[in-house]
C-alpha positions in Angstrom: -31.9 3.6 0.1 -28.7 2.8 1.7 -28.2 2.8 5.7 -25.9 5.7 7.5 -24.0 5.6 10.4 -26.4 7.0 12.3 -29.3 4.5 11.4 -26.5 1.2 12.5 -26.6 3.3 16.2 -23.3 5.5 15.8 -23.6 8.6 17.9 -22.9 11.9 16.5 -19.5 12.7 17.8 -18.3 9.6 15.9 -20.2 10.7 12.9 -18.5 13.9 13.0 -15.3 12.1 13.0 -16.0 9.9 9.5 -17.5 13.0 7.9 -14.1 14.5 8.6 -12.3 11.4 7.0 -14.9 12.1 4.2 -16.6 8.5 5.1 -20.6 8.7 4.7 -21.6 5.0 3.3 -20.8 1.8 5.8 -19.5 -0.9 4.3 -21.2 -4.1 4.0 -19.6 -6.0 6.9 -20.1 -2.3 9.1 -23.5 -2.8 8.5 -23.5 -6.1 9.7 -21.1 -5.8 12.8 -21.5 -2.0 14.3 -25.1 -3.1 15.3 -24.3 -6.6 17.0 -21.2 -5.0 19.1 -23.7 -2.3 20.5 -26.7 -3.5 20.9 -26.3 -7.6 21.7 -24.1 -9.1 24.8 -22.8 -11.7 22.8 -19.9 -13.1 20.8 -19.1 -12.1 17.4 -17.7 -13.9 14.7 -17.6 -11.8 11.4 -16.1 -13.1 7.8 -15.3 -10.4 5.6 -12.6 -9.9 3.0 -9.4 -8.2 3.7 -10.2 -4.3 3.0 -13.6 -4.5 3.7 -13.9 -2.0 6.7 -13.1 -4.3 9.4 -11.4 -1.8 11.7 -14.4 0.7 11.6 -16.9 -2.2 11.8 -15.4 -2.9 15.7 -13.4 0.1 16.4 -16.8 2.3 16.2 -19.0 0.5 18.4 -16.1 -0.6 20.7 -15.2 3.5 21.2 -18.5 4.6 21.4 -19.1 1.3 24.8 -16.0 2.8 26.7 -16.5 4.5 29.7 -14.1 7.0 29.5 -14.7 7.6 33.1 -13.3 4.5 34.2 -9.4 4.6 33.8 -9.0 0.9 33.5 -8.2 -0.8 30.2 -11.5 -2.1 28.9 -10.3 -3.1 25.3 -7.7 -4.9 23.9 -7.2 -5.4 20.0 -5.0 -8.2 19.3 -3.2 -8.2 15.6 -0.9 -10.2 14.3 2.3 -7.7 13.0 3.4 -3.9 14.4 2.2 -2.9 10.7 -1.4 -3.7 11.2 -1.4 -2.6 14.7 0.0 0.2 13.9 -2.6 1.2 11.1 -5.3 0.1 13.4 -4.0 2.9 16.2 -4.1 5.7 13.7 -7.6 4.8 12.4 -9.2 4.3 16.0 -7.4 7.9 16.6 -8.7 9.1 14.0 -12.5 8.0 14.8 -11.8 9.2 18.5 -10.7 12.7 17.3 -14.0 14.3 18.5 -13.9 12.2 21.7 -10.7 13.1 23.2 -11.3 11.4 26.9 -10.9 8.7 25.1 -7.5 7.2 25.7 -5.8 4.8 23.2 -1.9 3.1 23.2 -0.3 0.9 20.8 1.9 -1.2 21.7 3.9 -3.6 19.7 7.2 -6.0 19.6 10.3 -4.9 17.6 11.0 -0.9 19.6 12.0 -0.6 23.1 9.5 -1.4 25.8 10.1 1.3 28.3 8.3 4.0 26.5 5.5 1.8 25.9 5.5 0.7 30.0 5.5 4.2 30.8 2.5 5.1 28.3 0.7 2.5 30.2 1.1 4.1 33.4 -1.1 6.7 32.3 -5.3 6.0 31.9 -5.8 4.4 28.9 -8.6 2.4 27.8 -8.2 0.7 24.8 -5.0 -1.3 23.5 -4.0 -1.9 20.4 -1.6 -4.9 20.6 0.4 -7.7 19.0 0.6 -11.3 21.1 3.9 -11.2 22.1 4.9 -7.8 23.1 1.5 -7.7 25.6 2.2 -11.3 27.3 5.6 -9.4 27.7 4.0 -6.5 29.4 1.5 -8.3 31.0 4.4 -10.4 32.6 6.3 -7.1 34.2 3.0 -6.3 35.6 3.1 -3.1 33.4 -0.7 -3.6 32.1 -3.9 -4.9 33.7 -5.9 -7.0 31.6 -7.8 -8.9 34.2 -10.7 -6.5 34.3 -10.7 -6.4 30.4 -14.4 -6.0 29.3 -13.7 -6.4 25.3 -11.4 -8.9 23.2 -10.6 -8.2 19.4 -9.2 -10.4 17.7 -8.1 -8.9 14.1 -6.7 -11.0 11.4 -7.2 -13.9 13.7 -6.8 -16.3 11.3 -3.4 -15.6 10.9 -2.9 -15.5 14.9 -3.8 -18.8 16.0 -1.5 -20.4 13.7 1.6 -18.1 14.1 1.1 -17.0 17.3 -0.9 -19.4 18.9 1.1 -20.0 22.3 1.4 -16.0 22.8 -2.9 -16.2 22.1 -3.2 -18.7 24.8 -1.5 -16.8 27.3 -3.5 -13.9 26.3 -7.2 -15.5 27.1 -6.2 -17.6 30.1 -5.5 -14.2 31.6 -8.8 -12.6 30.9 -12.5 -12.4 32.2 -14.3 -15.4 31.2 -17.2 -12.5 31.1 -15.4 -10.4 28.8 -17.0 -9.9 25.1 -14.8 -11.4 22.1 -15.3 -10.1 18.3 -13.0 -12.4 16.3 -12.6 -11.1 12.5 -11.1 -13.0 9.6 -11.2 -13.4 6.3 -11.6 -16.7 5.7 -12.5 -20.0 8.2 -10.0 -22.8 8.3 -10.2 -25.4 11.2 -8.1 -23.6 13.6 -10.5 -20.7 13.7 -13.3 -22.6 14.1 -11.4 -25.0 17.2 -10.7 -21.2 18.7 -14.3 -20.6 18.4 -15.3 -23.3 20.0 -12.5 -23.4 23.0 -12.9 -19.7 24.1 -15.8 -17.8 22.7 -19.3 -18.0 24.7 -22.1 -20.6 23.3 -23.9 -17.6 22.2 -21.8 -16.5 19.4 -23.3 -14.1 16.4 -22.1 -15.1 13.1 -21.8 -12.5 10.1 -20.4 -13.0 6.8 -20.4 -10.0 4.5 -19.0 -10.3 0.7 -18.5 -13.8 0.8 -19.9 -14.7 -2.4 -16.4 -13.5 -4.3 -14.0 -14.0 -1.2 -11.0 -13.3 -3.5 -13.0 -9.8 -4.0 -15.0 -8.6 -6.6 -12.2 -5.8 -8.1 -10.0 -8.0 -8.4 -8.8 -9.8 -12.0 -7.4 -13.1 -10.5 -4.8 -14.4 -13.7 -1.8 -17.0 -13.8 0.7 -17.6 -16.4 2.8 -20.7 -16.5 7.0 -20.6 -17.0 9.9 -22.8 -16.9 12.2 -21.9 -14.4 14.7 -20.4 -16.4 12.7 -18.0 -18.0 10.6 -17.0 -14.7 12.3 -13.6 -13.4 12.5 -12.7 -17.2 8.9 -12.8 -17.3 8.0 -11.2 -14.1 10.5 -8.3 -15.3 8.8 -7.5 -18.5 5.7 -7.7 -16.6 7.0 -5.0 -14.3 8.2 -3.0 -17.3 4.5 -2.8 -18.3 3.2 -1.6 -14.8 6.3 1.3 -15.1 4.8 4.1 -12.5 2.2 1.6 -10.5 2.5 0.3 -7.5 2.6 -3.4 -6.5 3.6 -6.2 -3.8 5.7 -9.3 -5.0 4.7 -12.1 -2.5 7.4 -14.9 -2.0 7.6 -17.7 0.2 10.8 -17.5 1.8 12.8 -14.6 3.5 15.8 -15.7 1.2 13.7 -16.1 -2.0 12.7 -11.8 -1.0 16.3 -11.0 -0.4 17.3 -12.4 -4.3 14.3 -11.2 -5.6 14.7 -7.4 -4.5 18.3 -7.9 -5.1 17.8 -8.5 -9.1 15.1 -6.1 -9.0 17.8 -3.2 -7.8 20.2 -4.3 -10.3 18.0 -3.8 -13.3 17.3 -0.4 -11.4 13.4 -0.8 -10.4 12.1 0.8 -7.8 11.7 -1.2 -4.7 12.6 -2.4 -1.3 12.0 -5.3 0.5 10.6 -6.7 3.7 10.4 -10.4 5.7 10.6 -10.8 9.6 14.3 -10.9 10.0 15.1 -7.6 9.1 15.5 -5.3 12.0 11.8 -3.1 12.7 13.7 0.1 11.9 14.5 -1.2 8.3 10.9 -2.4 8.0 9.2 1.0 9.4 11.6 3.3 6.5 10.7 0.7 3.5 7.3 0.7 4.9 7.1 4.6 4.6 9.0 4.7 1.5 6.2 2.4 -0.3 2.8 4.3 1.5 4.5 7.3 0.8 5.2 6.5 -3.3 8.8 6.4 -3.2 9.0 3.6 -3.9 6.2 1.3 -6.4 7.2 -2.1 -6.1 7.3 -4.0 -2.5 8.8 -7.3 -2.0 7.5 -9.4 1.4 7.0 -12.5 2.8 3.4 -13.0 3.8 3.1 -11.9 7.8 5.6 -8.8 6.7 3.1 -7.9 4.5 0.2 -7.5 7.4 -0.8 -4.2 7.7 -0.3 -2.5 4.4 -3.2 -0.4 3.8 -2.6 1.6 0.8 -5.5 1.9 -1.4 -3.7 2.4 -4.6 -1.7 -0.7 -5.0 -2.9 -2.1 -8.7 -1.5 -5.7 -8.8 0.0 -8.5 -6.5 2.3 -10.5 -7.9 2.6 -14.3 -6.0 6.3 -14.9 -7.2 5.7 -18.6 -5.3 2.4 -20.1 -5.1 0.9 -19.5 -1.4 0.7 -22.9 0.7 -2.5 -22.4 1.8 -6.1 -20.9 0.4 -5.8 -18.2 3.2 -2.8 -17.1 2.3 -3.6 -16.3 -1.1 -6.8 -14.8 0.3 -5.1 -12.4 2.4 -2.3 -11.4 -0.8 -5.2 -10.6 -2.7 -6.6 -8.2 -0.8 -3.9 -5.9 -0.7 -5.2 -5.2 -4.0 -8.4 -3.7 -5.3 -9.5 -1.8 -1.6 -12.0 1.4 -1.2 -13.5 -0.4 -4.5 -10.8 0.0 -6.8 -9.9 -2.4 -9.4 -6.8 -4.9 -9.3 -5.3 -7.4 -10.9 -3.3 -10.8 -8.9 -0.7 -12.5 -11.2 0.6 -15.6 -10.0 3.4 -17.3 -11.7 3.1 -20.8 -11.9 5.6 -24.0 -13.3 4.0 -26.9 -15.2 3.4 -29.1 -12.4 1.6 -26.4 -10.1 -1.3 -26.0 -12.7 -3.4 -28.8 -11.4 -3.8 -26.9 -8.2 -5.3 -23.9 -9.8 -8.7 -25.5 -10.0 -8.5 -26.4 -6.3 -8.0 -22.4 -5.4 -11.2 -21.6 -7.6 -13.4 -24.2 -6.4 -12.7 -23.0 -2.3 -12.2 -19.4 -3.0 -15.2 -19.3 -5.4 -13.4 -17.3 -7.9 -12.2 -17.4 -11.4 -8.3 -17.4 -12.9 -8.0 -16.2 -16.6 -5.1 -17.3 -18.4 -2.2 -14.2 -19.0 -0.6 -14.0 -22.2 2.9 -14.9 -21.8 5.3 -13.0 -23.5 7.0 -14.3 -26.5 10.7 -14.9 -26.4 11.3 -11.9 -29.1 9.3 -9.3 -26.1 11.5 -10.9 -23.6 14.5 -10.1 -25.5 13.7 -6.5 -26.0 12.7 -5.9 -22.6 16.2 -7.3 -21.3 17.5 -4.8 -23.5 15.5 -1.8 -22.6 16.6 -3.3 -18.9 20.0 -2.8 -19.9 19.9 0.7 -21.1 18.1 1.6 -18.2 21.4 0.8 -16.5 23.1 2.8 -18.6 21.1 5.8 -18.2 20.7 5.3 -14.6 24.4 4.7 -14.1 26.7 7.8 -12.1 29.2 9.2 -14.5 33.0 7.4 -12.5 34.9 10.8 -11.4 38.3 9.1 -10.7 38.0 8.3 -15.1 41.4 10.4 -16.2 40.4 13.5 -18.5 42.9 12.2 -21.0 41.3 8.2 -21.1 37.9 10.4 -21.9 39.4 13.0 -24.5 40.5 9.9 -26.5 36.9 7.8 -26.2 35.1 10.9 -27.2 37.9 11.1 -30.5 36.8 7.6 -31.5 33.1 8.6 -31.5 33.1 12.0 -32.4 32.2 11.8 -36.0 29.2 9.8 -35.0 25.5 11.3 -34.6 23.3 10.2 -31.7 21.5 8.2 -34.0 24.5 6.0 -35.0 25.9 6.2 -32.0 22.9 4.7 -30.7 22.5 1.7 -33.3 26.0 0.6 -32.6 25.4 0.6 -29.1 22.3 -1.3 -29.4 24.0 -3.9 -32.3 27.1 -4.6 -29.8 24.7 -5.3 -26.8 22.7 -8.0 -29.4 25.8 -9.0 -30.6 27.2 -9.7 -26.9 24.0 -11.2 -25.8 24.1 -13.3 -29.0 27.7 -14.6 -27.8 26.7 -15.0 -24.5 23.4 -17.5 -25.0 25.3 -19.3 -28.3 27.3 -22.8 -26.9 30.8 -22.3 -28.7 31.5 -24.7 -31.1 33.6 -28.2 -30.6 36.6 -27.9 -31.9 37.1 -30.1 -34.8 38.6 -33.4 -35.2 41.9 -33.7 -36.9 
């Protein structure tokens, strides 16, 4: 029989909240986690995959320990981007809903500060937070965190290799009483130095759905291209997924700008996000994608933080991720609330070796995808191009005469023909295009 809420300690007025949200089964690492925050005075470490329940296995027991009473902040969540703080504000809202003395403030780099220092001046006791925007705040002495009775550190693996200076800051300003629940999805060294340099001796370690780390929905796959023929593939791969939605991962802000830029040409639907655009640009793309807009976002890794829509079907890693993390993290924006999805990663000849390093640490399996053959790849480019066609906004400033005497040249024709000539000039074209002329001949 499998636990409830209520037998992991969770007190009604919380339960009321997740039957609202229609959430009745805990999640593995909830199971794990809700009873250690409430009922133990110690450290926690807990390893769990990316959309595994994290937030609800420390936002529920770290609600249901604040003192409401008490008007000081007793609980800051630390995560690494405004989109995953964000998300984490609206679901520790939304499992606060039926205790509203509860008081709860994001607050994050990329808006304007003043409304967030003038939220703080209010009772609030817990903070949602990224690194830099609270050692900002902390700085003009417009938040308290010396009395701080609880430290979450979400994502951390992620934090104390971009952020770590900000991180620093953070916990040398703290009680060296205060509780710290660090949650991750994987363990690389720097987590484990954190660990060791500012989490008490008595630390609890849970791991929860380790055994497939890459996760258990999730059809891992690579197919190998040259370079010339690698956005060909990727398109007729998005022409399959017409309708679904999906992130393209690249390594580099510029490699996201030329990506989304020949994805708008040959008229998919998409946007794009890295660091350097401006947070406005971000939030509306952002919103665009959760809201099905758009289906197909293109991001750099750390943009990507934060995006918790369940009905994502495949990741695409454009670029092979640099570390076993990072790939960990893509991933998992696939295949959450245990639905199924697939992770494609192009690869060039010489990156093959490597795949059989990211199995053996990540414990999980990559199946061979069937590359197109260079006859698909030629009809796809060509249903490309009459997408353009059909998607293209009839030119108002074209003279009615210039269009009287096209329409005269084709008017005989039926749709049909029409069609088939269309279709044998845009082979023919193509043909011309990809054939080397000949050298002219000797005399």
């Amino acid at each position: 029989m499998s636990k409830q809420f209520s037998d992991l300690g969770v007190n009604e007025q919380f339960q009321k909240s997740l039957a609202d949200l229609k959430i009745s089964i805990p999640t593995d690492i909830q199971k794990k986690s809700i009873p250690v925050v409430l009922n133990k005075k110690d450290d926690l470490v807990a390893l769990a995959k990316t959309g595994s329940g994290k937030t609800a296995a420390f936002g529920l027991p770290l609600l249901q320990l604040i003192n409401s009473e008490n008007t000081a902040v007793q609980a800051v969540i630390l995560a690494p981007t405004r989109e995953l703080a964000q998300q984490i504000h609206a679901n520790l809202v939304s499992f606060a809903a039926h205790n509203p003395a509860i008081s709860i403030a994001a607050v994050c780099g990329g808006i304007p500060i003043k409304p967030q220092i003038e939220r703080l001046k209010t009772a609030t006791h817990v903070v949602v937070a990224t690194p830099g925007r609270l050692v900002d705040l902390v700085k003009r002495e417009a938040i308290n965190i010396k009395n701080l009775k609880f430290l979450v550190l979400d994502e951390a693996d992620e934090m104390v290799s971009a952020l770590k200076e900000d991180l620093d800051t953070i916990i040398a300003g703290i009680p060296k009483s205060r509780r710290t629940l660090l949650f991750t999805a994987t363990m690389p060294g720097t987590i484990k130095q954190l660990v060791q340099n500012y989490m008490s001796k008595h630390v609890v370690h849970v791991e929860a759905d380790m055994s497939t780390l890459g996760h258990q929905g999730i059809d891992h796959q690579y197919v190998v291209v040259e370079p010339i023929e690698k956005l060909d593939v990727l398109l007729h791969f998005l022409n399959t997924k017409e309708g679904q939605r999906g992130i393209i991962f690249c390594k580099t802000k510029a490699a996201v700008n030329k990506l989304a830029k020949n994805l708008a040409i040959n008229k998919f639907s998409s946007g794009a996000i890295h660091g350097s655009l401006s947070q406005g640009i971000r939030d509306r793309i952002m919103g665009q994608f959760r809201e099905g807009h758009i289906d197909i976002l293109v991001a750099t890794d750390l943009a990507a933080r934060g995006i918790d829509v369940k009905e994502i079907e495949y990741v695409v890693n454009y670029h092979l991720p640099d570390t076993y993390e990072a790939y960990v993290h893509r991933s998992g924006r696939t295949a959450r609330a245990g639905a199924k999805g697939l992770s494609l990663t192009i690869l060039q000849k010489e990156e093959v070796n490597e795949v059989a390093d990211f199995e053996k640490e990540l414990g999980i399996v990559f199946n061979k995808f069937k590359k197109a053959d260079a006859q698909s790849i030629e009809e796809n480019n060509g249903l490309l191009w009459a997408k353009k066609i059909f998607k293209t906004k009839p030119n108002r400033e074209v003279s009615e005469e210039f269009k009287t005497r096209v329409k005269t040249i084709f008017h005989h024709l039926t749709k049909e023909e029409l069609v088939e000539k269309i279709i044998a000039n845009y082979i023919y074209q193509t043909t011309m295009v990809t054939t080397k002329p000949e050298e002219p001949r000797k005399k």
